[in-house]
C-alpha positions as CSV (number, residue, x, y, z in Angstrom):
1,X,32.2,94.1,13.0
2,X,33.3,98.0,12.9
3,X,30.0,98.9,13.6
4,X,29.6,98.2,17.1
5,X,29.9,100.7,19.9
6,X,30.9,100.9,23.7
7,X,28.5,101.4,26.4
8,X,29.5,105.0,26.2
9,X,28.8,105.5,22.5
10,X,32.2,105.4,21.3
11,X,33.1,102.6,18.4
12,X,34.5,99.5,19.6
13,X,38.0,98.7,18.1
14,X,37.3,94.7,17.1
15,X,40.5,94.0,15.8
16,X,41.9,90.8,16.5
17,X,44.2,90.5,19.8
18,X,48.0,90.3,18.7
19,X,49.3,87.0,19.4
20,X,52.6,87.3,22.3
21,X,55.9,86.6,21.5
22,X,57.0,82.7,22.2
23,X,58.3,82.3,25.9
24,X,62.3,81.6,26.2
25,X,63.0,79.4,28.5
26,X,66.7,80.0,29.8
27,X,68.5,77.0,31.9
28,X,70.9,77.4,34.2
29,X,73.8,75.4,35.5
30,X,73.3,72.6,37.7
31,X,75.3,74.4,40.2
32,X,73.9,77.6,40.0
33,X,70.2,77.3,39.2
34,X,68.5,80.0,37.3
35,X,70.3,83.5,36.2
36,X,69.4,85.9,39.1
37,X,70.6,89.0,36.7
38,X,67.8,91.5,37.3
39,X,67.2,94.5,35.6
40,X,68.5,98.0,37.2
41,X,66.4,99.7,39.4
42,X,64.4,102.0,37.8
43,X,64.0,99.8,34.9
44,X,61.0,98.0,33.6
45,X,61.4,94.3,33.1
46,X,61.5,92.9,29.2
47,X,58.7,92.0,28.1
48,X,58.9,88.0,28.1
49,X,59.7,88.5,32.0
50,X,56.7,90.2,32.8
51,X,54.4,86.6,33.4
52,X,57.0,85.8,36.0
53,X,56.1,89.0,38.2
54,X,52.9,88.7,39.8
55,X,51.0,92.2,40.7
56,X,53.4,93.8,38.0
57,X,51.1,96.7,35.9
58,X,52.6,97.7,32.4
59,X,53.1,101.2,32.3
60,X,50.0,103.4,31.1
61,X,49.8,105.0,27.7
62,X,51.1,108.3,27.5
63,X,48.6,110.8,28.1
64,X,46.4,108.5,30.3
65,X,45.9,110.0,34.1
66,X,47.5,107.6,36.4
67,X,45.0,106.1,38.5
68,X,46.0,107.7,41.8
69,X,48.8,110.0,42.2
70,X,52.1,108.1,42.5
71,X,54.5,108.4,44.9
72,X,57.5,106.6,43.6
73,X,58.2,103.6,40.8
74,X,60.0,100.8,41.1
75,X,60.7,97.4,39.0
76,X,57.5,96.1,40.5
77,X,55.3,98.4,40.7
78,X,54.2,102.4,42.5
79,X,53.4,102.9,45.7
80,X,51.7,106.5,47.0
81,X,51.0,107.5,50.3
82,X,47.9,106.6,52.5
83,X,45.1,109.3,53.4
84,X,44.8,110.6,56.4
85,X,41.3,108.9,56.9
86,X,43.2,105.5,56.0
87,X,45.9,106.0,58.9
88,X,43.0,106.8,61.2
89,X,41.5,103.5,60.1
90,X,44.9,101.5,60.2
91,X,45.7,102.8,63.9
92,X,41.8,102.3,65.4
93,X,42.7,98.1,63.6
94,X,45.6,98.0,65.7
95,X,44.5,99.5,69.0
96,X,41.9,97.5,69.1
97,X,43.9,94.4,68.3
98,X,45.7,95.2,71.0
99,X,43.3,95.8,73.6
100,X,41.5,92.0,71.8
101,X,44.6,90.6,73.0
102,X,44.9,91.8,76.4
103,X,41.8,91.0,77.2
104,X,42.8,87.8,76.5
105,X,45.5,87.8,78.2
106,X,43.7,89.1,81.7
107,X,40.9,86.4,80.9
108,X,43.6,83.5,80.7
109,X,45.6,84.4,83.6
110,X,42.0,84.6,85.7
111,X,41.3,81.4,84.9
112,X,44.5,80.2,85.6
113,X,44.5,82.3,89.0
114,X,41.0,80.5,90.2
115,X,42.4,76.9,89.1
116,X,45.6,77.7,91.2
117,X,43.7,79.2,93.8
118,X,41.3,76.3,94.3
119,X,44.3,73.6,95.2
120,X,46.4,75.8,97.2
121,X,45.3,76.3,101.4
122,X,44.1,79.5,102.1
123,X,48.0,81.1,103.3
124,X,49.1,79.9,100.0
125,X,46.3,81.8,98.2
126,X,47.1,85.3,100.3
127,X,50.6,84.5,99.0
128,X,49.4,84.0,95.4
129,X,47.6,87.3,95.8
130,X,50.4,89.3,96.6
131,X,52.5,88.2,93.7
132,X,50.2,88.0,91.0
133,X,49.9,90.9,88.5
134,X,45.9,90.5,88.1
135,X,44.1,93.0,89.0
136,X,43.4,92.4,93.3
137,X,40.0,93.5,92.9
138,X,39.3,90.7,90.6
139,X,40.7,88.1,93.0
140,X,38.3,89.5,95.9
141,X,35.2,89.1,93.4
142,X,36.6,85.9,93.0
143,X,36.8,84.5,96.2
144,X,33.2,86.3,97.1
145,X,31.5,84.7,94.3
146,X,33.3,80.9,95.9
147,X,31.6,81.8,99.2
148,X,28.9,82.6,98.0
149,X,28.2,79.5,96.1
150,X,29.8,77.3,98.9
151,X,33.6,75.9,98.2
152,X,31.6,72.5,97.4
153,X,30.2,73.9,93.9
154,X,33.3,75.7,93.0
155,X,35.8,73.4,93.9
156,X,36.3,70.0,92.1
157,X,36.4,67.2,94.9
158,X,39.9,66.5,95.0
159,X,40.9,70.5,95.4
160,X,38.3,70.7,98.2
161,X,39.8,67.8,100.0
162,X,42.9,69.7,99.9
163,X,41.0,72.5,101.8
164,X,39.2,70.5,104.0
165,X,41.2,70.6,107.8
166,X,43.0,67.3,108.5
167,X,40.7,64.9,110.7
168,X,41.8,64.7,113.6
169,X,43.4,61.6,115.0
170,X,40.5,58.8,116.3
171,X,39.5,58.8,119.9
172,X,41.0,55.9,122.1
173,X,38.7,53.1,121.9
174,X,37.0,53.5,125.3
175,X,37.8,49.5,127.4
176,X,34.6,48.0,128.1
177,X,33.0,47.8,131.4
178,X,34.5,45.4,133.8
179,X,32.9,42.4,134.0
180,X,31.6,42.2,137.3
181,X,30.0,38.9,139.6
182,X,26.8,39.6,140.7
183,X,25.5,37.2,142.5
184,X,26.6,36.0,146.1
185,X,29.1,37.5,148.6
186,X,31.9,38.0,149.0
187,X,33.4,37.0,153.0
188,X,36.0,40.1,154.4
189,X,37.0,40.4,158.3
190,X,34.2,40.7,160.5
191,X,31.3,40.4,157.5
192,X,30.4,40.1,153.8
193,X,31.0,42.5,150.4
194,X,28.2,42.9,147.8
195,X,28.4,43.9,144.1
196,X,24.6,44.7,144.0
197,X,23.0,44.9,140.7
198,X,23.5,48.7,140.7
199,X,27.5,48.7,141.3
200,X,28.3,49.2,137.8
201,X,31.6,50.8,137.4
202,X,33.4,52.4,133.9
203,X,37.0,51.6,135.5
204,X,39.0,50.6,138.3
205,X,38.0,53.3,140.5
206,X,34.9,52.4,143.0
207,X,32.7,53.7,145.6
208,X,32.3,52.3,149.0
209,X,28.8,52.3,151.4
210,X,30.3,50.8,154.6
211,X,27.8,49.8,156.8
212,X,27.7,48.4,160.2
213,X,25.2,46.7,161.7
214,X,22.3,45.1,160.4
215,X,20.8,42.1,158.3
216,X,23.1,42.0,155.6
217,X,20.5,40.9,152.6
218,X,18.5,44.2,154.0
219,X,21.5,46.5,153.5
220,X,22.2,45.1,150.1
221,X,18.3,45.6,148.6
222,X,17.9,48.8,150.5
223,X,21.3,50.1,147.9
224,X,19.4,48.5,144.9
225,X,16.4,49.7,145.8
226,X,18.3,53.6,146.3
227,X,19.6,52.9,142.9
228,X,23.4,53.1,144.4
229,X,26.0,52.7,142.2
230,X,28.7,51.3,144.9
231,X,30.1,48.4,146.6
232,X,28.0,47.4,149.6
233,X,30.1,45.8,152.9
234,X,28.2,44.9,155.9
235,X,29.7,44.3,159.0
236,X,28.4,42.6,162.4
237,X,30.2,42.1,164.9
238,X,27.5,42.4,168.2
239,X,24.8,43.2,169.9
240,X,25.9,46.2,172.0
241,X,28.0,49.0,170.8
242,X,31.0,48.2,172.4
243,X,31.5,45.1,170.3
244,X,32.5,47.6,167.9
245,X,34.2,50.3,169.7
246,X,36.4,47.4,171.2
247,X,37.0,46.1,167.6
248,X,38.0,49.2,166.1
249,X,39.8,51.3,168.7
250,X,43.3,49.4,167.7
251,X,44.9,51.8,165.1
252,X,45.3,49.9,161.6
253,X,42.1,47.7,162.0
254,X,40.1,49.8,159.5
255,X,42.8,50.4,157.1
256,X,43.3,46.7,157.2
257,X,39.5,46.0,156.4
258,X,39.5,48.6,153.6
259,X,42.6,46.4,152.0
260,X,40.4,43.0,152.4
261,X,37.8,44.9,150.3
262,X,40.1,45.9,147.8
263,X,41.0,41.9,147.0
264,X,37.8,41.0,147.3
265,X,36.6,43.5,144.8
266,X,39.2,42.0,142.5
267,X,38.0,38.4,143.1
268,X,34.7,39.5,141.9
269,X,36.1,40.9,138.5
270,X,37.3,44.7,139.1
271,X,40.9,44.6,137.9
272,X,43.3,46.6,139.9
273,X,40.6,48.3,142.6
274,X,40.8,52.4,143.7
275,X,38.9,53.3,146.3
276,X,37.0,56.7,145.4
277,X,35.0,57.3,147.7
278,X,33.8,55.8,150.9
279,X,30.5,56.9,153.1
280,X,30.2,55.5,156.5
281,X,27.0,54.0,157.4
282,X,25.4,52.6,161.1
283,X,22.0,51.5,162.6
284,X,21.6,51.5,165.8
285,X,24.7,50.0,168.6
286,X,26.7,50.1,164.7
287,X,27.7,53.7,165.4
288,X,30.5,52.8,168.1
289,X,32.1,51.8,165.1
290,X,32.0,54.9,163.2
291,X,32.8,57.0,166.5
292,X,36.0,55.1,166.8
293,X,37.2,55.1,163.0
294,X,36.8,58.8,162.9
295,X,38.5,59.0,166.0
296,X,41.8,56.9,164.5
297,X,41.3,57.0,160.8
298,X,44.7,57.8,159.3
299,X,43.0,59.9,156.2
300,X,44.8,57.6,153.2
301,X,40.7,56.9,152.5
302,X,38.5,60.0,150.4
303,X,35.6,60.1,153.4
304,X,32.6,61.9,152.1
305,X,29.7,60.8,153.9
306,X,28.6,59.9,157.3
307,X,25.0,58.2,157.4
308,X,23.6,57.0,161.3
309,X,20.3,56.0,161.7
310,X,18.9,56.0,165.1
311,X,22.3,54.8,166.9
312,X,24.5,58.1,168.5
313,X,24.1,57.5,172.3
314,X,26.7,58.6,175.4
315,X,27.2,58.9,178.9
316,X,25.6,61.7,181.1
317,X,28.3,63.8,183.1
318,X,26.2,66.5,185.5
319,X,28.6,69.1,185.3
320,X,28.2,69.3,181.8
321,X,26.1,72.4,180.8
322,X,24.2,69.6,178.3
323,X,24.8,67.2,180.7
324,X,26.4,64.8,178.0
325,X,29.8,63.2,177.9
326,X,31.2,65.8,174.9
327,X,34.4,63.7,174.8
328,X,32.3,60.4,173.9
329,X,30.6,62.7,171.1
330,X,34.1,64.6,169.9
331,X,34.7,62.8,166.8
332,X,30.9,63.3,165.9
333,X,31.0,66.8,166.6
334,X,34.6,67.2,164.2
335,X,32.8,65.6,161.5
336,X,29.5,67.9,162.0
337,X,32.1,70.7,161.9
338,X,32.8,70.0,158.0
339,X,29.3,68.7,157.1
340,X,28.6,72.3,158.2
341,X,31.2,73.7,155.7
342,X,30.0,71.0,153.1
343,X,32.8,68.9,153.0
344,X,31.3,65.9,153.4
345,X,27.6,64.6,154.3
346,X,26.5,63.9,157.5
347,X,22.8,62.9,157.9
348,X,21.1,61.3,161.3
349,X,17.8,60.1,161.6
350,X,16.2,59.6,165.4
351,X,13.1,58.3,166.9
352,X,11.6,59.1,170.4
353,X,13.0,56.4,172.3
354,X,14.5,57.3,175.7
355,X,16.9,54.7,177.1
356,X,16.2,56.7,179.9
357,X,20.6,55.1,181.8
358,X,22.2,57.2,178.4
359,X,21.7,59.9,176.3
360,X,19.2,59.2,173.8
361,X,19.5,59.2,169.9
362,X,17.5,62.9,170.3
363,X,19.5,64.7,172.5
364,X,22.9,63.5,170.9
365,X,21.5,65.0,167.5
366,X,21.0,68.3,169.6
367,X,23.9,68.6,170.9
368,X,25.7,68.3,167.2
369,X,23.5,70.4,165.6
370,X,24.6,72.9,168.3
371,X,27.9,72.6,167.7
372,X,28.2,72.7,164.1
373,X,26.6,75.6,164.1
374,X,28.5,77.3,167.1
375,X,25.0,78.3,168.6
376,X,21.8,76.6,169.7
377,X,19.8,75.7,166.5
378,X,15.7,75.7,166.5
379,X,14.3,72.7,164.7
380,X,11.1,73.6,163.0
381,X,8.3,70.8,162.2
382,X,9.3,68.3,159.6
383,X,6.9,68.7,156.3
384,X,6.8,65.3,153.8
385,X,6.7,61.9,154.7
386,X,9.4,59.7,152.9
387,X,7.8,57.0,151.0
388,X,6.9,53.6,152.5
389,X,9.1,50.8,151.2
390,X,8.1,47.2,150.8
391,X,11.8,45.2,151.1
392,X,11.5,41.6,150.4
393,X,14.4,41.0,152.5
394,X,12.3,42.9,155.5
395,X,10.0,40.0,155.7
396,X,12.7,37.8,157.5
397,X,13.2,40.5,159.6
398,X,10.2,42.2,161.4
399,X,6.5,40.5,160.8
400,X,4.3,43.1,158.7
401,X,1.9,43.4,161.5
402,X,4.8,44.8,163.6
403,X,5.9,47.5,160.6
404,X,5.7,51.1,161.3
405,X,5.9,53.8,159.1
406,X,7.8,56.4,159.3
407,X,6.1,59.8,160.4
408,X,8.1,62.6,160.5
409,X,8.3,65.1,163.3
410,X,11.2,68.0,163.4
411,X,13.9,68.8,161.2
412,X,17.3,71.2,160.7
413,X,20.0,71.3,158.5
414,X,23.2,73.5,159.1
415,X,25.2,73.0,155.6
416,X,25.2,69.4,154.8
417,X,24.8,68.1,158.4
418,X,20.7,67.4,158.1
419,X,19.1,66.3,161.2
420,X,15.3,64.7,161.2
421,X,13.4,63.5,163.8
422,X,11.0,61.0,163.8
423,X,8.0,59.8,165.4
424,X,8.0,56.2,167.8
425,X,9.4,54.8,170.5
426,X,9.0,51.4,170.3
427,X,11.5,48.6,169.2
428,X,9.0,48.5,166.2
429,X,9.7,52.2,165.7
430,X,13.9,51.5,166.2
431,X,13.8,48.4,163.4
432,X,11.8,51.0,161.2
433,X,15.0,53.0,160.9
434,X,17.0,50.1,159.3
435,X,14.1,49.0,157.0
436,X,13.7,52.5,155.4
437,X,17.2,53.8,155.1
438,X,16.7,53.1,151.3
439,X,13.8,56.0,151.1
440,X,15.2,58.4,153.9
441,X,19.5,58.8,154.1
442,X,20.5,57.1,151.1
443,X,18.5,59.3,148.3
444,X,21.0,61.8,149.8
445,X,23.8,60.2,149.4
446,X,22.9,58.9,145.8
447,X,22.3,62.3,145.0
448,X,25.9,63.5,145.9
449,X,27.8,61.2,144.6
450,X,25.3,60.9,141.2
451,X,26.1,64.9,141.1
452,X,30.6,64.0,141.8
453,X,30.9,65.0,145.5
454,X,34.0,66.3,146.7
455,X,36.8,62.8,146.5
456,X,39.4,65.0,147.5
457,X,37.5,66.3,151.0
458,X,39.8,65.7,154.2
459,X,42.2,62.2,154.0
């Protein structure tokens, strides 16, 4: 086969491949394992050793170039320096190992920031912030992008109950209503209590329409009708007013009544009664009561509203400049006082009648007006009618042929004393006063006390 040739043209040497020497195979001691005597440095291994080092290159032929310049030999091998382009490459590898592995590092601790961040409360996280060595503008993206997107979407449910506030404690069940007795009466000194269908109190606490003198089912409808939300008391005790001025003029006698209609209250199912407020209330000879209990009233009770229909009458004296008996009037005229500075309510209606022996129900509402207001007070003509109410209890009282209505005529106010006069002067005309107190003083006084009033006004 010397005829063959290389790729480059120059003859191939066929000869056969010489056959390597057998392999010894040296054992060592069992204590010691195999010899570890290596050659000197700077020598090359013997030949059978050479299989046992991998990587190891025999030695060139002399006269054939290395193939790149060495550096140094060793037992295993040469070694020459890197190019420059090499070291280049080498540090560009490790910078940007480096720079892979902090960004790592930054990503990670992020990550671990916003899971921290979600379960701690928001002085915990300023903390966190402060100590951390992320970067704070990162944090600030962070917490933008979470408001952004609402806590909800970012936050897993049990790290967003942990920010959620703590609920506040539950409201006090509020007690139920009192359970009060309607129907029927209730008998206190001198008359009867009502609970009327509208007396629906929240608590103990109560108001108070006492009234005196009249048909007692007529009081008690004309407060329904109102829409009054207070105990109703009627009291009779005559026919003139000094059944009443008799009855009351002995100090302790109202306070005494006001304590019957406190247990009588609680018989009808109000537990422990307060008295809030209390409103005074007469037809006709009814206000010689009312004159006498301002007069001796100790003030434990929260007066806030006075409410006379047709009834203030007194003597004449001549050398009066009115002509009236002031001291009969005086406690009217204190109470007129504080209407006119609003602390209480103090409302009089009057017809035309002229008892012609004593001052009439006009000229007594004159004379207060006058002296609430320091001065003489013009009334000017009265506008509006008050609606004309159909009581079922009035049809036991006056015949319906016999009914007036009620026609307006003058009117003045000065503060919350409100004067209104009214046309009539017939018995007719008198009764019509009674049997429309629900459409002309008793809006008023729903109003106030529907609006709070004043409890605290003078004891």
């Amino acid at each position: 086969m010397k005829g063959n040739v290389r790729a480059d043209g120059s003859p191939a040497d066929l000869s056969p491949t010489p056959t390597p020497p057998p392999v010894t195979v040296v054992q060592g001691r069992a204590d010691h394992g195999l010899p570890l005597d290596l050659p000197p440095l700077g020598m090359a291994p013997a030949p059978e050793e050479q299989a046992f080092l991998p990587g190891f290159a025999p030695p060139a032929p002399q006269g054939t170039p290395p193939p790149f310049p060495m550096a140094g030999a060793g037992p295993y091998g040469s070694w020459s320096a890197p190019s420059p382009g090499e070291r280049r490459a080498r540090v560009w590898r490790a910078l940007g190992a480096f720079v892979l592995a902090a960004a790592t590092v930054i990503v990670v601790v992020a990550a671990a920031a916003r899971g921290i961040a979600a379960r701690m409360p928001i002085t915990s996280v300023e903390a966190f912030r402060a100590m951390t060595p992320v970067n704070r503008a990162s944090l600030l993206a962070l917490r933008s992008s979470r408001e952004d997107a609402g806590a909800s979407a970012a936050v897993a449910p049990e790290g967003l109950a942990r920010l959620q506030p703590p609920a506040p404690p539950p409201a006090p069940a509020t007690p139920p209503p009192p359970a009060i007795k309607h129907d029927g009466y209730a008998s206190i000194r001198g008359g009867v209590l009502f609970t009327p269908d509208t007396f629906r109190p929240t608590g103990s606490s109560y108001d108070l329409l006492l009234h005196f003198h009249g048909n007692t089912q007529l009081v008690r409808e004309s407060a329904e009708v109102a829409g009054l939300n207070a105990a109703v008391a009627v009291i009779n005790l005559g026919i003139g007013s000094g059944a009443y001025e008799d009855f009351y003029a002995t100090p302790g006698v109202y306070e005494s009544l006001l304590a019957d209609i406190d247990r009588a209250l609680a018989q009808r199912g109000l537990p422990t009664p307060r008295l809030r407020r209390v409103a005074l209330s007469s037809w006709s000879a009814g206000y010689g009561a009312v004159a006498k209990i301002l007069e001796l009233r100790r003030g434990a009770e929260p007066l806030d509203a006075i409410l006379v229909t047709d009834g203030i009458h007194c003597g004449f004296v001549p050398e009066q400049p009115s002509g009236l008996n002031r001291l009969q009037l005086a406690s009217f005229a204190r109470a007129a006082q504080r209407a006119a500075s609003e602390e209480l309510l103090f409302t009089i209606t009057h017809s035309e009648i002229d008892p012609i022996t004593y001052a009439s129900s006009t000229a007594t509402a004159s004379y207060l007006l006058d002296a609430a207001a320091g001065r003489h007070v013009e009334r000017s003509p009265a506008s509006d009618a008050p609606p004309h109410l159909r009581l079922r209890a009035a049809e036991g009282a006056v015949s319906k042929k016999l009914e007036k209505q009620m026609i307006p005529t003058t009117e003045a106010s000065v503060g919350e004393l409100h004067v209104r006069g009214f046309r009539g002067n017939t018995p007719e005309h008198h009764m019509a006063h009674l049997l429309q107190m629900a459409s002309t003083v008793l809006p008023e006084l729903v109003e106030r006390w529907r609006e709070g009033g004043d409890p605290s006004s003078e004891r």
